[in-house]
PDB file of N, CA, C, O and CB in Angstrom:
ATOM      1  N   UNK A   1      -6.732 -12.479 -23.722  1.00  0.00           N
ATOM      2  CA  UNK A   1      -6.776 -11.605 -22.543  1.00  0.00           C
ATOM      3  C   UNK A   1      -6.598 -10.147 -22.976  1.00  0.00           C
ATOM      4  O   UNK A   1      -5.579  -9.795 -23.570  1.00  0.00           O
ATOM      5  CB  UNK A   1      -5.675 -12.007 -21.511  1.00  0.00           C
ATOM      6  N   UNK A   2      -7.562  -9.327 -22.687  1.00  0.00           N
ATOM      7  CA  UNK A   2      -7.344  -7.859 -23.007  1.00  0.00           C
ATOM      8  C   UNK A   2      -6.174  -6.861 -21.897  1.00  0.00           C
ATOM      9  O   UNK A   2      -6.053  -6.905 -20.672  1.00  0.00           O
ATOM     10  CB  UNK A   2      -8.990  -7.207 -22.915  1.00  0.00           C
ATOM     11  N   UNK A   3      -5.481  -6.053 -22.879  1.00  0.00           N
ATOM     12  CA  UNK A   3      -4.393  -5.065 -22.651  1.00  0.00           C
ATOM     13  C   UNK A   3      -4.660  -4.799 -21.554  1.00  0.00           C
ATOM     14  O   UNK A   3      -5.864  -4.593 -21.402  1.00  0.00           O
ATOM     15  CB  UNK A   3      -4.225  -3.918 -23.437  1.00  0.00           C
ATOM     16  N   UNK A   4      -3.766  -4.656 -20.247  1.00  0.00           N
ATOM     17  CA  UNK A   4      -4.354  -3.735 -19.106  1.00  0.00           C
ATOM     18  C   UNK A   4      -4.064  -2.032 -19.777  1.00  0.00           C
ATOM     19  O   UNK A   4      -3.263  -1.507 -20.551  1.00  0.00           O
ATOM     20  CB  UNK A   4      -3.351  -4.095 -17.355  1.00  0.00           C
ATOM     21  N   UNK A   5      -5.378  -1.560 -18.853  1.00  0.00           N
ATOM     22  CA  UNK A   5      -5.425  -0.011 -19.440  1.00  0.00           C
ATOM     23  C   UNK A   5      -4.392   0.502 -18.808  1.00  0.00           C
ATOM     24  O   UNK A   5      -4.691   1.687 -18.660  1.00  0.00           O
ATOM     25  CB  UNK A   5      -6.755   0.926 -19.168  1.00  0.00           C
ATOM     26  N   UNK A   6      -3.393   0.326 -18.364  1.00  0.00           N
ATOM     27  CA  UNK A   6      -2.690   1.034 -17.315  1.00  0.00           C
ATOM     28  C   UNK A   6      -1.219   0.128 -17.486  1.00  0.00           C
ATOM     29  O   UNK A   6      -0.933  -0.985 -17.045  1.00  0.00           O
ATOM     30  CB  UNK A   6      -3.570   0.957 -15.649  1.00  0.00           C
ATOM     31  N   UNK A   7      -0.520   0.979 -18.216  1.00  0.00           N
ATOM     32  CA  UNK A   7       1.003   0.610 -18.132  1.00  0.00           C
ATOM     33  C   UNK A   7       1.725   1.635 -17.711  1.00  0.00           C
ATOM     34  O   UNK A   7       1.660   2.864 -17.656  1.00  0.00           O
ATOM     35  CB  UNK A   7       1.619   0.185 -19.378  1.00  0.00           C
ATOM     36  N   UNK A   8       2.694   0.442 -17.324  1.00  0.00           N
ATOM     37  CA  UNK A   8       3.745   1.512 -15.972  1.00  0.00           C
ATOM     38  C   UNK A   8       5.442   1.423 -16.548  1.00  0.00           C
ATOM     39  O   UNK A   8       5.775   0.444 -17.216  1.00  0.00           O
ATOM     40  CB  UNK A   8       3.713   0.479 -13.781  1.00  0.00           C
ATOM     41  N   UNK A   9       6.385   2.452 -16.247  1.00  0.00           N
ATOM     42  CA  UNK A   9       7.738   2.068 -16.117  1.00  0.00           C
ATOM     43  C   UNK A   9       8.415   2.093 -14.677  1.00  0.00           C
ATOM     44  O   UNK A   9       9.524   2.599 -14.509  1.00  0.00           O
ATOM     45  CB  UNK A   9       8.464   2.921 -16.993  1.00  0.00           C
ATOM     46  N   UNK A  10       7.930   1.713 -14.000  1.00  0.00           N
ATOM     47  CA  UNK A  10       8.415   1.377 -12.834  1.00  0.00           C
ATOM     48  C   UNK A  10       9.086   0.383 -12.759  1.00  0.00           C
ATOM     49  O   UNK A  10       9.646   0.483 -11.668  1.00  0.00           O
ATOM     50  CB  UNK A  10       7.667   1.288 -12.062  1.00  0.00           C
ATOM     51  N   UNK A  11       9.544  -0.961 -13.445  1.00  0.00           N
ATOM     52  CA  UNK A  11      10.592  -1.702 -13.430  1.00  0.00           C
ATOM     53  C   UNK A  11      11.801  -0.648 -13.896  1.00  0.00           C
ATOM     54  O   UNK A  11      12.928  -0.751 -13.411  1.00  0.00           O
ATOM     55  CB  UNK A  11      10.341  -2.988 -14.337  1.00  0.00           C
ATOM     56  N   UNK A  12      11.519   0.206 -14.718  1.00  0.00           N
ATOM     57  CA  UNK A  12      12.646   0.533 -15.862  1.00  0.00           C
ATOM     58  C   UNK A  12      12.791   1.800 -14.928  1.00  0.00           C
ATOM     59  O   UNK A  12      13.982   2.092 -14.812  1.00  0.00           O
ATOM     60  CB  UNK A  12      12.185   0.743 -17.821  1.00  0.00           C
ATOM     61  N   UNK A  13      12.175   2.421 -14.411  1.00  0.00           N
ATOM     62  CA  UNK A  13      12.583   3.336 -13.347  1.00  0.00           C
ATOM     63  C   UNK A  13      13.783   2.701 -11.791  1.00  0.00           C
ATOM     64  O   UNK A  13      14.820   3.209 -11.366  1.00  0.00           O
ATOM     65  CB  UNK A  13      10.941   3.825 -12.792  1.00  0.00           C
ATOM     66  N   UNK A  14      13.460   2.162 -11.592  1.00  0.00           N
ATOM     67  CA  UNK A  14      13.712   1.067 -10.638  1.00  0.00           C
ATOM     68  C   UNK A  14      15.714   1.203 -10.915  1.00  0.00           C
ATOM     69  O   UNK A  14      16.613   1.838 -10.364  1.00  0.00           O
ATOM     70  CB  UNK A  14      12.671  -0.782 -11.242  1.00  0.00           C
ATOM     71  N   UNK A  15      15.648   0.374 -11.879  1.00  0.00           N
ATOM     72  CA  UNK A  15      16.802   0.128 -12.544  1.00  0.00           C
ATOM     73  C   UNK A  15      17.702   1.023 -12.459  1.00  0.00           C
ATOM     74  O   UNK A  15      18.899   0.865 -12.218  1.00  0.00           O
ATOM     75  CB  UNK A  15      16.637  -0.090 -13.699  1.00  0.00           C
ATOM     76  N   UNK A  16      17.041   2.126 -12.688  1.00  0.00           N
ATOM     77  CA  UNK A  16      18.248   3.701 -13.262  1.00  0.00           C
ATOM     78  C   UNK A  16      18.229   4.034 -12.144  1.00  0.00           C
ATOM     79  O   UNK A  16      19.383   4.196 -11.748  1.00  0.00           O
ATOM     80  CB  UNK A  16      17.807   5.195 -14.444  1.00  0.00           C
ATOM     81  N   UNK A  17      17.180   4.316 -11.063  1.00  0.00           N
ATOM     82  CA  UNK A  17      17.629   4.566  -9.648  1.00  0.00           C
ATOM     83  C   UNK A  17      18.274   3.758  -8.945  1.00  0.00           C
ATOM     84  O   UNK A  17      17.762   3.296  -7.925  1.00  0.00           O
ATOM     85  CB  UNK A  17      16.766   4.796  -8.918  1.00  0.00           C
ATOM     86  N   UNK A  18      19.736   3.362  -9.403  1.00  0.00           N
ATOM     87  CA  UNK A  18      20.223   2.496  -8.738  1.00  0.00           C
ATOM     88  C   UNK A  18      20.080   0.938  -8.100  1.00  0.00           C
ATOM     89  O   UNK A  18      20.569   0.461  -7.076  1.00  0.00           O
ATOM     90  CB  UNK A  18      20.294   3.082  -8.191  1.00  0.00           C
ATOM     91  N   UNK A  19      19.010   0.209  -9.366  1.00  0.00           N
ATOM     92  CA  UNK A  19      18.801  -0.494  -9.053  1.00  0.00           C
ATOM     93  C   UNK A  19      18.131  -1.178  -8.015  1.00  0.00           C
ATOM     94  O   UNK A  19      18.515  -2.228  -7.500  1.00  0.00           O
ATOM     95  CB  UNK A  19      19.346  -0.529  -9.246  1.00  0.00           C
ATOM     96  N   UNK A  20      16.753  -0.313  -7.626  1.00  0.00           N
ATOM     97  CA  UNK A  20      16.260  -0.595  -6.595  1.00  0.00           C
ATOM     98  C   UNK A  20      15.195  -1.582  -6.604  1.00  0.00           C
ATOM     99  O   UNK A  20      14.416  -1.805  -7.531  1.00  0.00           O
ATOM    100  CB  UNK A  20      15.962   0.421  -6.113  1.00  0.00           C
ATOM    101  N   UNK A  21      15.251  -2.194  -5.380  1.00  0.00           N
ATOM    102  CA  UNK A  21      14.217  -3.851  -5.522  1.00  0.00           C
ATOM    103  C   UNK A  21      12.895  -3.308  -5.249  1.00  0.00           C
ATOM    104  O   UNK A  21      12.605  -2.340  -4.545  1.00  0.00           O
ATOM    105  CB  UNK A  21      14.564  -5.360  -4.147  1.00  0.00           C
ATOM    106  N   UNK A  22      12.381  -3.834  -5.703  1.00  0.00           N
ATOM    107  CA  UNK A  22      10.471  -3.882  -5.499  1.00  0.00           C
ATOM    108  C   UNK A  22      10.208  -3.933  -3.623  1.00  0.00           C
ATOM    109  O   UNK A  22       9.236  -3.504  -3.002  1.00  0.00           O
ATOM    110  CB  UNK A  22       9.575  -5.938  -6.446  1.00  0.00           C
ATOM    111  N   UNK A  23      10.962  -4.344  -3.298  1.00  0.00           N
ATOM    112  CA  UNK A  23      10.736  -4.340  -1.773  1.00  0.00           C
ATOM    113  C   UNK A  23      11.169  -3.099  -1.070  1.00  0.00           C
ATOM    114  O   UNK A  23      10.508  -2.744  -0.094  1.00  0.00           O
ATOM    115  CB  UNK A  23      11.474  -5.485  -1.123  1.00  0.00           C
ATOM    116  N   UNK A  24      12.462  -2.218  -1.543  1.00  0.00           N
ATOM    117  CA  UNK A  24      12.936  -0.792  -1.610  1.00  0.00           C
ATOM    118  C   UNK A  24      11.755   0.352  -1.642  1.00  0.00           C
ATOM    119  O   UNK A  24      11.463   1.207  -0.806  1.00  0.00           O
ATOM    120  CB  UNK A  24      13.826  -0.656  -2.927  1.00  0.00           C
ATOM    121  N   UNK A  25      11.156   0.023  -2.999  1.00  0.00           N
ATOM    122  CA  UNK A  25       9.929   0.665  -3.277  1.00  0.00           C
ATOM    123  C   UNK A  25       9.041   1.032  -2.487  1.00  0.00           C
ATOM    124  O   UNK A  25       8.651   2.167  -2.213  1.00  0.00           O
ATOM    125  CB  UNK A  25       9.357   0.122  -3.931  1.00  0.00           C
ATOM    126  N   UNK A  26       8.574  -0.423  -1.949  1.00  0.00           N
ATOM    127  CA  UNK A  26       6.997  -0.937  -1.340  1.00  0.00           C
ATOM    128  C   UNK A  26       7.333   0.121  -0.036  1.00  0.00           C
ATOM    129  O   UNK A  26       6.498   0.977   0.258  1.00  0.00           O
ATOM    130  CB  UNK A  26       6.687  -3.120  -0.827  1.00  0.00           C
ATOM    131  N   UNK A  27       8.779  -0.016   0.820  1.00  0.00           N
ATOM    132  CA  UNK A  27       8.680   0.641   2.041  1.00  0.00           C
ATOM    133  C   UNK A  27       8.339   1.787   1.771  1.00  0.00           C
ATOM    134  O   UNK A  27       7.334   2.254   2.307  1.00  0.00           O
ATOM    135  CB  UNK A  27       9.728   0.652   2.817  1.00  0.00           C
ATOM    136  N   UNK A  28       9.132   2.567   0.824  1.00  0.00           N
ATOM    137  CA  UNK A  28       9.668   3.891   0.622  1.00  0.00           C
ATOM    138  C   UNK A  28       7.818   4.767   0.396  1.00  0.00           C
ATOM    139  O   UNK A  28       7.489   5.884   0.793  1.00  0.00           O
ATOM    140  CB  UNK A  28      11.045   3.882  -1.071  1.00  0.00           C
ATOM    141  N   UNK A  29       6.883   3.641  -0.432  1.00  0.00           N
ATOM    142  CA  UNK A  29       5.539   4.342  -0.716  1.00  0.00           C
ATOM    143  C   UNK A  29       4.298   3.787   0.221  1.00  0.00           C
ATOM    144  O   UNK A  29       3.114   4.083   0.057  1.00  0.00           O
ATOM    145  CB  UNK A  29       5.155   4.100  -2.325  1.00  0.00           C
ATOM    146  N   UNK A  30       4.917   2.780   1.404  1.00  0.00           N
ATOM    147  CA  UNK A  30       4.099   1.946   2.456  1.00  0.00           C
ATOM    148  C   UNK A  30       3.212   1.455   2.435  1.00  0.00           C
ATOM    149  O   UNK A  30       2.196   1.497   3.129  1.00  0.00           O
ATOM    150  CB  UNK A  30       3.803   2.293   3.262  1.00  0.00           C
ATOM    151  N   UNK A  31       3.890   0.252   0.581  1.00  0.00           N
ATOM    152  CA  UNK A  31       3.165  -0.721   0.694  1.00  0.00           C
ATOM    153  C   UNK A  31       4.254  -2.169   0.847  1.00  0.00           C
ATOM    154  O   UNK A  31       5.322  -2.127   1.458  1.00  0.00           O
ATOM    155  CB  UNK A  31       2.156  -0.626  -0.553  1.00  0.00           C
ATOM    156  N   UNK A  32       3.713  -3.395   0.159  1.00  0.00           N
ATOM    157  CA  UNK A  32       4.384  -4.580   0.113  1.00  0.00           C
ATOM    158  C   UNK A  32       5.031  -4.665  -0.826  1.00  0.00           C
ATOM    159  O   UNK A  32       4.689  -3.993  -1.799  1.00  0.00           O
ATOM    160  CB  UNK A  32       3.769  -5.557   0.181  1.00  0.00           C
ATOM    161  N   UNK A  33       6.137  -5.458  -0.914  1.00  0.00           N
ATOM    162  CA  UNK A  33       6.669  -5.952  -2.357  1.00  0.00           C
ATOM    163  C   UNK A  33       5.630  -6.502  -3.244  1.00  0.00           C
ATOM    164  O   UNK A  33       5.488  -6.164  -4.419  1.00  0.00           O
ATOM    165  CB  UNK A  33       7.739  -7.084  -2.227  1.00  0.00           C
ATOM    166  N   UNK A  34       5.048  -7.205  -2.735  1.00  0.00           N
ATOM    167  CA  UNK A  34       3.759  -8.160  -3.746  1.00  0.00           C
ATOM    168  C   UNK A  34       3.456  -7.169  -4.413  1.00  0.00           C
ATOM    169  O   UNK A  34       3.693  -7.095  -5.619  1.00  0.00           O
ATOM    170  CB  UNK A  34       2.236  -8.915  -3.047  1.00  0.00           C
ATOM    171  N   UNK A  35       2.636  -5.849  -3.439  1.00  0.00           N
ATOM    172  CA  UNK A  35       1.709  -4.897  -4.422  1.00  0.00           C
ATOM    173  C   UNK A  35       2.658  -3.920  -5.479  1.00  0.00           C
ATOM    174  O   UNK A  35       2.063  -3.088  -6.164  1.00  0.00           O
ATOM    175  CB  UNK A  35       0.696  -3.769  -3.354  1.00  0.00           C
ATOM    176  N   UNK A  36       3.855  -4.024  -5.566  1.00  0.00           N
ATOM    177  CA  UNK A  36       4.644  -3.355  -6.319  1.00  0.00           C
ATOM    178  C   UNK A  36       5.127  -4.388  -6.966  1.00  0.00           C
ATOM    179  O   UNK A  36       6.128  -4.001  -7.569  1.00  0.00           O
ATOM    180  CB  UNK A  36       5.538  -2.502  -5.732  1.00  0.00           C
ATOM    181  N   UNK A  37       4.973  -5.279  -7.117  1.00  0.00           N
ATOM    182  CA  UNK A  37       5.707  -6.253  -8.417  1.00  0.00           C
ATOM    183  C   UNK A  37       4.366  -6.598  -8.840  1.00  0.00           C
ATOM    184  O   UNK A  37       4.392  -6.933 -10.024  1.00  0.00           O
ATOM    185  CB  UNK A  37       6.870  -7.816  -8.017  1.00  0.00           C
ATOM    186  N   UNK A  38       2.909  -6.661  -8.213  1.00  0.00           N
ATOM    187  CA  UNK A  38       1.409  -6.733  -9.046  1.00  0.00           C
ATOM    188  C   UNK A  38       1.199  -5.392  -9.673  1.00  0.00           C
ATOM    189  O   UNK A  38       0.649  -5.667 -10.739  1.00  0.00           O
ATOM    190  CB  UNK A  38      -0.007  -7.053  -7.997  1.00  0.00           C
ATOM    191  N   UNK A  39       1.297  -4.421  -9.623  1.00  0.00           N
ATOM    192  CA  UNK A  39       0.980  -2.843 -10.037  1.00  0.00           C
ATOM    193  C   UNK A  39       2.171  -2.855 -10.687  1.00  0.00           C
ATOM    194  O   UNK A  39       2.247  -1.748 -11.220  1.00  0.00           O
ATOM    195  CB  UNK A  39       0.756  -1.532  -8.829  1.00  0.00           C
ATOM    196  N   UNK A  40       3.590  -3.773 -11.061  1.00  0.00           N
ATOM    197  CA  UNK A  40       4.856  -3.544 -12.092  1.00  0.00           C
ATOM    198  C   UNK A  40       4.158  -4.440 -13.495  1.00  0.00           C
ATOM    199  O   UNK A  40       4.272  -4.028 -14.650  1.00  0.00           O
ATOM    200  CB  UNK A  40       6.677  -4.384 -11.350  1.00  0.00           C
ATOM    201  N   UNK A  41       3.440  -5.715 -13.118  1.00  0.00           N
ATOM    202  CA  UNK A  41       3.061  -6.749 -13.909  1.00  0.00           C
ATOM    203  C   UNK A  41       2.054  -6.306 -14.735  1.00  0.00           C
ATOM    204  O   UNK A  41       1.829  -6.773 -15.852  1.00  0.00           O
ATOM    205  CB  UNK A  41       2.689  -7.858 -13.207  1.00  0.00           C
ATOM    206  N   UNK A  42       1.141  -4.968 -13.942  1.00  0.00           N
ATOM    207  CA  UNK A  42      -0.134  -4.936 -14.770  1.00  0.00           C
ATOM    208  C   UNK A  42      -1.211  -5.428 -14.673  1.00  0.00           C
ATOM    209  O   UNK A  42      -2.158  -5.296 -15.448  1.00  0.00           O
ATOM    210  CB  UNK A  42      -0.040  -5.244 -15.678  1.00  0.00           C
ATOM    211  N   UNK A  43      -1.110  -6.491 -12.991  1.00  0.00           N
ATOM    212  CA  UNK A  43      -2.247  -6.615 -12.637  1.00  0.00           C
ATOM    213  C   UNK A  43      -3.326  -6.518 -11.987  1.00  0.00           C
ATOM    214  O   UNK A  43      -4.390  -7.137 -11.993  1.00  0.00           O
ATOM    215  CB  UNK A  43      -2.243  -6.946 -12.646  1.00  0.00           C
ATOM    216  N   UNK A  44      -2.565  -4.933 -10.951  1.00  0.00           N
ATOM    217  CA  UNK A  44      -3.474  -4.259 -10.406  1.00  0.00           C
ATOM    218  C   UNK A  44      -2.990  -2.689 -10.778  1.00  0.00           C
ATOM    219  O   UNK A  44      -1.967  -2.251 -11.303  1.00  0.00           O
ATOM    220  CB  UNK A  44      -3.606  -4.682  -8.874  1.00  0.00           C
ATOM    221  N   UNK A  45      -4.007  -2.156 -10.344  1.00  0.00           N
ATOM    222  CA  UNK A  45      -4.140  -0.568 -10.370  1.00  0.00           C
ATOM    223  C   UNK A  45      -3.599  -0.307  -9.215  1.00  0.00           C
ATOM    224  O   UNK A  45      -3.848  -1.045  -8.261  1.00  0.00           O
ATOM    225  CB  UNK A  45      -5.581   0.113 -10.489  1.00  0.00           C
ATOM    226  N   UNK A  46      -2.697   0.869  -9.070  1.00  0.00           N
ATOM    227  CA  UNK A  46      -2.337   1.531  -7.646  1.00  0.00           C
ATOM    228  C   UNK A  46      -3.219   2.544  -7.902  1.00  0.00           C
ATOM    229  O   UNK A  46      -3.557   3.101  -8.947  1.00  0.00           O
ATOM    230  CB  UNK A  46      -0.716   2.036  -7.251  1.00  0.00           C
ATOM    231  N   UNK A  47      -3.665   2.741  -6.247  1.00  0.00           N
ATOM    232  CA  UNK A  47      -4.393   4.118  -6.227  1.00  0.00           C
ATOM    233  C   UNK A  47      -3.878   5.373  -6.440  1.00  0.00           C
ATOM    234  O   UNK A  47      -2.695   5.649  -6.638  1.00  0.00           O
ATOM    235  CB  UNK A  47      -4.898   4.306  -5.153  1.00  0.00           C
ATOM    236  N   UNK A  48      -4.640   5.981  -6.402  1.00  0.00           N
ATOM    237  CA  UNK A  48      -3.997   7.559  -7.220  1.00  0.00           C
ATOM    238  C   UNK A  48      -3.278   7.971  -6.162  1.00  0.00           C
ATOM    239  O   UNK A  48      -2.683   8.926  -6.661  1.00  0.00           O
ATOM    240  CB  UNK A  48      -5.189   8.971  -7.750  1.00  0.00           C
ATOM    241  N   UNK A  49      -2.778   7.882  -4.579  1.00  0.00           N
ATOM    242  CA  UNK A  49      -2.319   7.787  -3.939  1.00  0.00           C
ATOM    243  C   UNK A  49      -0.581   7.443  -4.013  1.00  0.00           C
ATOM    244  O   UNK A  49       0.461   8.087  -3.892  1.00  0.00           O
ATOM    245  CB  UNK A  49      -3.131   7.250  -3.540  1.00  0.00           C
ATOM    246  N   UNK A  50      -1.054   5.783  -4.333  1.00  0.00           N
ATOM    247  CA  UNK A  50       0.230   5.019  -4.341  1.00  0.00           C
ATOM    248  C   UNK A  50       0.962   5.668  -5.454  1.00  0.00           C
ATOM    249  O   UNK A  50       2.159   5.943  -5.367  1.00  0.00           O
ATOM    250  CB  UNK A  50       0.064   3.405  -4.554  1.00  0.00           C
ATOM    251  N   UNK A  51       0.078   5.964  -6.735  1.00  0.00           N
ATOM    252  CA  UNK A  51       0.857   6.470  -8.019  1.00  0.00           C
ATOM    253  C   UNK A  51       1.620   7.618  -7.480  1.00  0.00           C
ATOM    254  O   UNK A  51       2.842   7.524  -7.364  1.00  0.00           O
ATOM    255  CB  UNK A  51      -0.132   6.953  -9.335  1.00  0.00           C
ATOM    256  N   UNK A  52       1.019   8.641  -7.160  1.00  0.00           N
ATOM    257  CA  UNK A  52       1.264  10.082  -7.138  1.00  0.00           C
ATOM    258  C   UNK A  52       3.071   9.459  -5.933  1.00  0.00           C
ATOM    259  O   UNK A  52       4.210   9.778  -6.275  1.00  0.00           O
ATOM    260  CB  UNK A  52      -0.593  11.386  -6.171  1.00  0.00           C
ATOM    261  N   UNK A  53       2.835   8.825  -4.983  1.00  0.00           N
ATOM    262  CA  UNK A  53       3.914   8.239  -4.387  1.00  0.00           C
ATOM    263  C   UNK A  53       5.034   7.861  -5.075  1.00  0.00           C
ATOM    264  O   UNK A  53       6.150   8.350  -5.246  1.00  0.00           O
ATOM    265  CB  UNK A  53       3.555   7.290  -3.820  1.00  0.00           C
ATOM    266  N   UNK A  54       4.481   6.898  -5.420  1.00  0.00           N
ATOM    267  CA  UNK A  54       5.438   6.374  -6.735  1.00  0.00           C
ATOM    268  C   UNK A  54       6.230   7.382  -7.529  1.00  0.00           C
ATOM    269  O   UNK A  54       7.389   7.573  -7.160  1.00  0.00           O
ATOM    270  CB  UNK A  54       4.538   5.695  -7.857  1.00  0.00           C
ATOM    271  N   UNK A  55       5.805   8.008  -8.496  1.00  0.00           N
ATOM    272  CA  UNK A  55       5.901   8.923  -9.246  1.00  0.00           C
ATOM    273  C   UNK A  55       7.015   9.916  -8.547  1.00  0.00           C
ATOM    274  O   UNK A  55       8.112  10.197  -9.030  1.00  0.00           O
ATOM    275  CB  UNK A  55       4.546   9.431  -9.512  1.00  0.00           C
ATOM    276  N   UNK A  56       6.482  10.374  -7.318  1.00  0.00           N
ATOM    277  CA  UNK A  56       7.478  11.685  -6.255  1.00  0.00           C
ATOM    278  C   UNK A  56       9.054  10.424  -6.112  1.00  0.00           C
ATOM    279  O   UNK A  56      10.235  10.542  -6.439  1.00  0.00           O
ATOM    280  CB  UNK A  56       6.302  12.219  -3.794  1.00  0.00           C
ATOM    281  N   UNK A  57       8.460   9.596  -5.633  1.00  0.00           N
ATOM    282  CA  UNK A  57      10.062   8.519  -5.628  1.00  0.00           C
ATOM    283  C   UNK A  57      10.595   9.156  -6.185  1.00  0.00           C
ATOM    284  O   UNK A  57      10.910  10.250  -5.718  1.00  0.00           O
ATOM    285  CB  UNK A  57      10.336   7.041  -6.252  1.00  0.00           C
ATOM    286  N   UNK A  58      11.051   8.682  -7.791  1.00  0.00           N
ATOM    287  CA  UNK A  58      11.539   8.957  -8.641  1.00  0.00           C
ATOM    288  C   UNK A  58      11.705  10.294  -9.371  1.00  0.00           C
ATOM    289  O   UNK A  58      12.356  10.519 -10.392  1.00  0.00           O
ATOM    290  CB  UNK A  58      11.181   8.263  -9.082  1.00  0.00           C
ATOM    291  N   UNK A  59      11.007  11.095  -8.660  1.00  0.00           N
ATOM    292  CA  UNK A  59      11.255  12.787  -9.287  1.00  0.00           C
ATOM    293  C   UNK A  59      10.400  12.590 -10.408  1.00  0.00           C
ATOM    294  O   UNK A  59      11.273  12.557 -11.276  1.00  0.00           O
ATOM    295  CB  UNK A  59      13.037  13.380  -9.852  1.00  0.00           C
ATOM    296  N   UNK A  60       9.531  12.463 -10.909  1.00  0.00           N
ATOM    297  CA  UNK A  60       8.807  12.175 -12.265  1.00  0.00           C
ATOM    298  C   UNK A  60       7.244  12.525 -12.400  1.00  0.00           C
ATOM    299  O   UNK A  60       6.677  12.463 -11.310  1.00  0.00           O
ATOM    300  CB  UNK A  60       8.941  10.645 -12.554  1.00  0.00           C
ATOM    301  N   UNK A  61       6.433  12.868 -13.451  1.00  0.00           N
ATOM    302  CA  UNK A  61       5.753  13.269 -13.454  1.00  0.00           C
ATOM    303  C   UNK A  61       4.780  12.230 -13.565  1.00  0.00           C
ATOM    304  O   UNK A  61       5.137  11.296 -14.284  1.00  0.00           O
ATOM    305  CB  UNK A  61       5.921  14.101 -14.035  1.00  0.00           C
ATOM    306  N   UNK A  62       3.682  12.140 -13.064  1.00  0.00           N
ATOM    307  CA  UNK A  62       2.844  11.032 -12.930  1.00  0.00           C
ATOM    308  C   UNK A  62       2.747  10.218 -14.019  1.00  0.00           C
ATOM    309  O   UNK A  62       2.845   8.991 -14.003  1.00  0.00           O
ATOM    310  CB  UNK A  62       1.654  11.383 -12.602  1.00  0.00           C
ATOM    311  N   UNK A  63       2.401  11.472 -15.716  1.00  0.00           N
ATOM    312  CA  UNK A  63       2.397  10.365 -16.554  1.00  0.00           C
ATOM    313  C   UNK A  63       3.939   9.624 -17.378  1.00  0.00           C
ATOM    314  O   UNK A  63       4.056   8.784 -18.270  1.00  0.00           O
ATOM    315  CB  UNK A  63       1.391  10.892 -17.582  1.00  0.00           C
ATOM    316  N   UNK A  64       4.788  10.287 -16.697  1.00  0.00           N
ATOM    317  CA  UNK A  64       6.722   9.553 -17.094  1.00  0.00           C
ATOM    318  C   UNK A  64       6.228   8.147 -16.530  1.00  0.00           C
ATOM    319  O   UNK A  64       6.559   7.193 -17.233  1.00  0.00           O
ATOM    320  CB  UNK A  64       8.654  10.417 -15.829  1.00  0.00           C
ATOM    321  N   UNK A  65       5.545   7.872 -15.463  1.00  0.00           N
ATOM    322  CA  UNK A  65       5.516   6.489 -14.866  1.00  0.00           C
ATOM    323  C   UNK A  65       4.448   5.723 -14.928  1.00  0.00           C
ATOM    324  O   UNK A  65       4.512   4.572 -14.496  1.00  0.00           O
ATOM    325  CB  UNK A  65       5.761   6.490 -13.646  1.00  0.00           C
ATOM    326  N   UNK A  66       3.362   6.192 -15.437  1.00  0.00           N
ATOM    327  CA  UNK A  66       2.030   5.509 -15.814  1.00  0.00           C
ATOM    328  C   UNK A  66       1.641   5.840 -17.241  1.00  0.00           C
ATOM    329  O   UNK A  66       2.006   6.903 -17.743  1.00  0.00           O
ATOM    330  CB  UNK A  66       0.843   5.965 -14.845  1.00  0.00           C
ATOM    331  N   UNK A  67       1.004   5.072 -17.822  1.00  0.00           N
ATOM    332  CA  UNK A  67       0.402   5.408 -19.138  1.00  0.00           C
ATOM    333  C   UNK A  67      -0.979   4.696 -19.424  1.00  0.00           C
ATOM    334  O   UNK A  67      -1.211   3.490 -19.502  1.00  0.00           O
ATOM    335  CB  UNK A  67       1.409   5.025 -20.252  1.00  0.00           C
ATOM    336  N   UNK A  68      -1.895   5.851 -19.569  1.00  0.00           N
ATOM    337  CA  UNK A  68      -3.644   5.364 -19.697  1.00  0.00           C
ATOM    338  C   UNK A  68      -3.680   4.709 -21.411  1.00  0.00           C
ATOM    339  O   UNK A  68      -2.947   5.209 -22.264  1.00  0.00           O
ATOM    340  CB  UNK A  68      -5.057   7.187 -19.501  1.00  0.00           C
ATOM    341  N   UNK A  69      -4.509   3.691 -21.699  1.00  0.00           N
ATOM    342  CA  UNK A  69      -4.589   3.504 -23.227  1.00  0.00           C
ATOM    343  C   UNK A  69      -5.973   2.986 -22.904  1.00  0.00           C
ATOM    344  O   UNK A  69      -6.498   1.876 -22.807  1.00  0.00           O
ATOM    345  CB  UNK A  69      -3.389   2.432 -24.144  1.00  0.00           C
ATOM    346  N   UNK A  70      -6.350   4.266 -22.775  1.00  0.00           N
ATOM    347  CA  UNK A  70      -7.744   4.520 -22.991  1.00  0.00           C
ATOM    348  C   UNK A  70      -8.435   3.891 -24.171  1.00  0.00           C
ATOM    349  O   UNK A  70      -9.631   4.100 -24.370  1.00  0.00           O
ATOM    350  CB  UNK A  70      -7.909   5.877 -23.090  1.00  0.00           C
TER     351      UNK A  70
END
């Protein structure tokens, strides 16, 4: 199975912000838990949307929480 192009630290972000659950997340960027523990796993893409969301969560710069391997 090939690398997904798109790795994330959003578990490991998660953690240091106090331990927040994937379901914490999903409200906070208005999606589901599913799509934030599938976009934590690597097996979907969040839209540049959800990222840029994501990313503001946590105070962080888009690529602190995503990484392309182009």
């Amino acid at each position: 199975m090939a690398k997904p192009a798109i790795t994330n630290q959003i578990r490991t972000l998660r953690f240091m912000a106090g331990e927040m659950t994937q379901a914490e997340l999903g409200e906070r960027i208005g999606v589901t838990r599913q799509t934030i523990a599938a976009i934590e796993a690597g097996k979907y893409s969040p839209t540049l949307e959800a990222a840029f969301r994501i990313a503001q969560v946590f105070g962080k710069p888009l690529d602190d929480v995503f990484q392309w391997q182009g």
